[in-house]
C-alpha positions in Angstrom: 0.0 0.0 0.0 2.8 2.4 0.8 4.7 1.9 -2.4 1.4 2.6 -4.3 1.3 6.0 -2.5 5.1 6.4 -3.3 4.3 5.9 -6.7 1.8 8.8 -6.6 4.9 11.6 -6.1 5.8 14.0 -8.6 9.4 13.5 -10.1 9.9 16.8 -8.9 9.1 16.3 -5.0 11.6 13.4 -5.6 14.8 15.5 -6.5 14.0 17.7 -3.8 13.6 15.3 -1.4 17.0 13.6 -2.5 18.8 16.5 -2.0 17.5 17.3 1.4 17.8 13.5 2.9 21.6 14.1 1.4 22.2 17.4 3.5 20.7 16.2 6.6 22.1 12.6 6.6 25.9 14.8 6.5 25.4 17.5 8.6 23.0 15.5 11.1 23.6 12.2 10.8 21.3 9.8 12.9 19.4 12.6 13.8 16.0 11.4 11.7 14.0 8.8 12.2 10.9 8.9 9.6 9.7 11.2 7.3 6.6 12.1 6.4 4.7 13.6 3.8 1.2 14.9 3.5 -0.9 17.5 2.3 -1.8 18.3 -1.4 1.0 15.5 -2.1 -0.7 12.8 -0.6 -4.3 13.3 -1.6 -2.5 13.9 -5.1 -3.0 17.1 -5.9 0.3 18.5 -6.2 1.0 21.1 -8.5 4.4 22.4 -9.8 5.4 25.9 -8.3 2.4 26.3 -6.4 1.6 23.4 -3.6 4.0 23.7 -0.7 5.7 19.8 0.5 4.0 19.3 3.5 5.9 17.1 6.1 6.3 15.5 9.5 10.0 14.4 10.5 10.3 12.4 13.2 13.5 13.1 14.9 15.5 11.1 17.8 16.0 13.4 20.4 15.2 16.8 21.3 16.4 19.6 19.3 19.3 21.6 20.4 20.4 24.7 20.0 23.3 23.3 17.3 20.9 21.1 15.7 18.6 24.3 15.0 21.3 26.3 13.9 22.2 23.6 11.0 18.6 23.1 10.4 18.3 26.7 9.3 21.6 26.3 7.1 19.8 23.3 5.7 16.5 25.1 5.0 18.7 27.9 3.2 20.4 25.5 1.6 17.3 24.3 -0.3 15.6 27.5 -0.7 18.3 28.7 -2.7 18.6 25.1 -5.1 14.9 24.8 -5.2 13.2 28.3 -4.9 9.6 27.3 -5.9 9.8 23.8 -4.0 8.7 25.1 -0.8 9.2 22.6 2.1 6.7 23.5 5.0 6.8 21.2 8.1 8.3 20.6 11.7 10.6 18.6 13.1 8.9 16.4 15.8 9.7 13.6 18.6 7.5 10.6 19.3 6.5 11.8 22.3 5.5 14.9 21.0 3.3 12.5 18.9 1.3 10.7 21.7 1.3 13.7 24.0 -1.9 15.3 24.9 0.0 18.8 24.2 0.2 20.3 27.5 3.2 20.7 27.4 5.6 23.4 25.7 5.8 24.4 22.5 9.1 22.4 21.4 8.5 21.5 17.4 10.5 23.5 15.6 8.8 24.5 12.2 10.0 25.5 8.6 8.3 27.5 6.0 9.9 29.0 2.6 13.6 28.5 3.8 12.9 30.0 7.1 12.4 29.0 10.6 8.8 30.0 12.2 8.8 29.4 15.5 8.3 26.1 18.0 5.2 24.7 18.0 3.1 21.6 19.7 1.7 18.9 17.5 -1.7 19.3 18.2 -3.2 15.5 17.8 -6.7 17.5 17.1 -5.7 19.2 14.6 -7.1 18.8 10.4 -3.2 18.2 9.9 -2.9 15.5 12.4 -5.7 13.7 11.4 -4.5 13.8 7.3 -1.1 12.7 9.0 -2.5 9.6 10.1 -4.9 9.0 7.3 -2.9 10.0 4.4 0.6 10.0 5.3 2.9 9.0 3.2 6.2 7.6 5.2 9.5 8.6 2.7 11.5 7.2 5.7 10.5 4.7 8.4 7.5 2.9 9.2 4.0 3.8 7.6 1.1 5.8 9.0 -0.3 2.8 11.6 3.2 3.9 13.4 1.0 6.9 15.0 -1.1 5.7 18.0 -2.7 9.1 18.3 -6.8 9.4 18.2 -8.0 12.5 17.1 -10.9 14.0 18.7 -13.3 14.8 16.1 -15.6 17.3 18.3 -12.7 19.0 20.0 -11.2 19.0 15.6 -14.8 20.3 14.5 -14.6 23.2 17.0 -11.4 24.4 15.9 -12.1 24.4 12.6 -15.5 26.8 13.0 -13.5 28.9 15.1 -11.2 29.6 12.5 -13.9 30.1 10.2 -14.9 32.9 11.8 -12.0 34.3 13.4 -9.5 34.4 10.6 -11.7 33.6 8.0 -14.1 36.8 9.0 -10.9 39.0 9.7 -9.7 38.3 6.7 -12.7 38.9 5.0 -13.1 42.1 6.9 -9.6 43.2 5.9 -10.4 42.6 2.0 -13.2 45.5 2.4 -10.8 47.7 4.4 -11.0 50.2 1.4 -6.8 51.0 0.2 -5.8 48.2 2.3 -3.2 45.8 1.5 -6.3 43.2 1.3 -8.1 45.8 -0.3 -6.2 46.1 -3.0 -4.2 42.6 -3.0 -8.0 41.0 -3.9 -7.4 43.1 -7.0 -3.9 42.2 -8.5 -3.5 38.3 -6.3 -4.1 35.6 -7.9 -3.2 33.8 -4.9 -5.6 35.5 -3.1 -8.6 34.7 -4.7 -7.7 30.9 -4.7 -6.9 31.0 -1.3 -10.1 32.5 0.1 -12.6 30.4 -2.0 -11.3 27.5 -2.4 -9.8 27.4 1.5 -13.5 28.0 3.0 -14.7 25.3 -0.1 -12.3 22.8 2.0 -13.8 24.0 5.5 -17.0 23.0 4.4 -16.1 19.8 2.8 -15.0 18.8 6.2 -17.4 20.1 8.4 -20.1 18.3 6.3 -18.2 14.9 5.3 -15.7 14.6 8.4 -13.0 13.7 6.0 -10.3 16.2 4.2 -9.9 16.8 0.8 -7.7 18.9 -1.8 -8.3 22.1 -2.8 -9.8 21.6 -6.2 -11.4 18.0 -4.9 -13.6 20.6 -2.5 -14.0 23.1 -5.5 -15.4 20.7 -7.4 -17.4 19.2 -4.2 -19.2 22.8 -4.3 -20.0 22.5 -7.6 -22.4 20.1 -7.2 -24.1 21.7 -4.2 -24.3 25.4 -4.2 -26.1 27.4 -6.6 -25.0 28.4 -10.7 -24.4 32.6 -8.8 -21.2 31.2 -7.4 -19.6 28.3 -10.3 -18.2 31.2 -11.9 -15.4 32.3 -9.4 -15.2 28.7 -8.3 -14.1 27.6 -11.7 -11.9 30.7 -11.8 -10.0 29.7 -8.1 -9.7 26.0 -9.5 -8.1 27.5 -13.4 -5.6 29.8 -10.7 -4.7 27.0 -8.7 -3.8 24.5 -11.9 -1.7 27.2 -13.2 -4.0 28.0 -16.3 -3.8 31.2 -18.3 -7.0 31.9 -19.7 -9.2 33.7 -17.0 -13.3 33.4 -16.5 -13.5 36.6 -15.9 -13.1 40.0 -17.8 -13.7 42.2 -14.8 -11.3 42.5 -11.9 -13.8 44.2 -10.2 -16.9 41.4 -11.0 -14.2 39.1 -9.8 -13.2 40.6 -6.2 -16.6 41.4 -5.5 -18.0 37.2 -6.3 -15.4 35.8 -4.3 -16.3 38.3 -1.3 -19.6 37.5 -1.8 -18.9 33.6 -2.6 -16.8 33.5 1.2 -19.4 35.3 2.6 -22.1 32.6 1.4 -20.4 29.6 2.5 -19.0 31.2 6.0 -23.0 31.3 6.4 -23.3 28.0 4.9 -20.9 26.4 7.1 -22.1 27.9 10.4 -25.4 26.6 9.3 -24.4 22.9 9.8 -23.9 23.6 13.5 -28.0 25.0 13.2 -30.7 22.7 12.8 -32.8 26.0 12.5 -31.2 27.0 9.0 -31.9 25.5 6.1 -28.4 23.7 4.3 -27.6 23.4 1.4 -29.5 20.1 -0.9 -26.4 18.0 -2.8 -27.2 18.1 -6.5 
């Protein structure tokens, strides 16, 4: 089963990959002790300059202050070979696996070359629970390795808290009229992916309790929510592949249906916590 999903990853994840195991293997040797991937790469959806490599290493012992200082060299390292191969992950002990995260924040993490900050693996968490399910182990044992249970209503919460925390804020900040948001919903391509197909994946999840890609859940709304919206859903998907040829004419038609489109589904979403509201009917 786990050479099936090896067989699933891009050539290009590959070379990377190569590389990185290389550097680590002589500037920390026995320092790692499985590898993980996940994210758009295991539910094969990968694309080429603009999915990040999701992963989970498992290391053997707690990170010191030398073995962070080489990890940032390392992280450098591969910016600079491989600047639209993006590795975003954190480097993690088993016991930071099967803790209940109480304790401190001791994971170190990497995004775009750069170190972010120490966080806890949090076992209730959409990440965690893809982890598990979808893992794919590049080094070590498989996914059944993980003897964490993830807590579905404690996971469920989160989730519609970031809906309408960040999710609203940002929102919020698109309408801030001049603001970087403002004007970013505008001229971003990456914005307007981001914002409707990220809240398309919320409510894939809060509705089937499973995760899926980004244009798996746009093409999951299709077949629920009205025609108003498959226009600037179609267009998030065509940004996301990489295509050229744009739905739209109107830069301004376009901001104001994915505002409008995040707005519905935020609503949408909520709704599925309300037995008062109507939800949406699958089509």
């Amino acid at each position: 089963m786990e050479e099936d999903k090896m067989d699933t990853i891009p050539e290009t994840i590959h070379k990377v990959l190569e590389q990185y195991f290389l550097l680590l293997e002589m500037k920390l040797p026995n320092f790692l002790e499985a590898y993980y991937l996940y994210g758009s790469t295991s539910l094969g959806e990968f694309y080429d300059g603009f999915s990040d490599i999701d992963f989970i290493a498992l290391v053997k012992r707690k990170v010191t202050a030398t073995d962070m200082r080489i990890l940032k060299e390392i992280h450098r390292d591969m910016q600079r070979r491989f600047p639209k191969a993006i590795l975003d992950g954190m480097y993690v002990m088993k016991d930071d696996l099967e803790s209940l995260n109480n304790g401190e924040a001791s994971c170190p993490r990497f995004n775009d070359g750069k170190f972010q900050g120490f966080r806890t693996f949090d076992q209730n968490s959409i990440d965690a629970y893809q982890l598990k399910k979808y893992g794919i182990a590049m080094k070590g044992p498989g996914a059944e390795y993980f003897t964490y249970a993830v807590n579905w209503d404690i996971l469920m919460n989160n989730m519609r808290d970031n809906l309408n925390t960040y999710w609203q804020n940002w929102v919020n900040d698109c309408k801030k009229f001049w603001s970087i948001k403002y004007i970013g919903l505008f001229t971003s391509l990456g914005m307007i992916e981001w914002g409707v197909l990220g809240v398309s994946r919320l409510y894939y999840t809060f509705r089937e309790k499973d995760i899926t890609s980004k244009i798996r859940a746009g093409e999951y709304a299709l077949k629920i929510v009205p025609q108003r919206w498959h226009k600037i859903i179609y267009e998030s998907m065509r940004l996301r592949k990489g295509n050229k040829k744009s739905y739209y004419k109107s830069i301004f038609e376009r901001r104001k249906d994915a505002l409008g489109y995040i707005e519905f589904m935020t609503q949408e979403s909520n709704s599925l916590f309300d037995d008062k509201k109507p939800l949406l009917k699958r089509g």
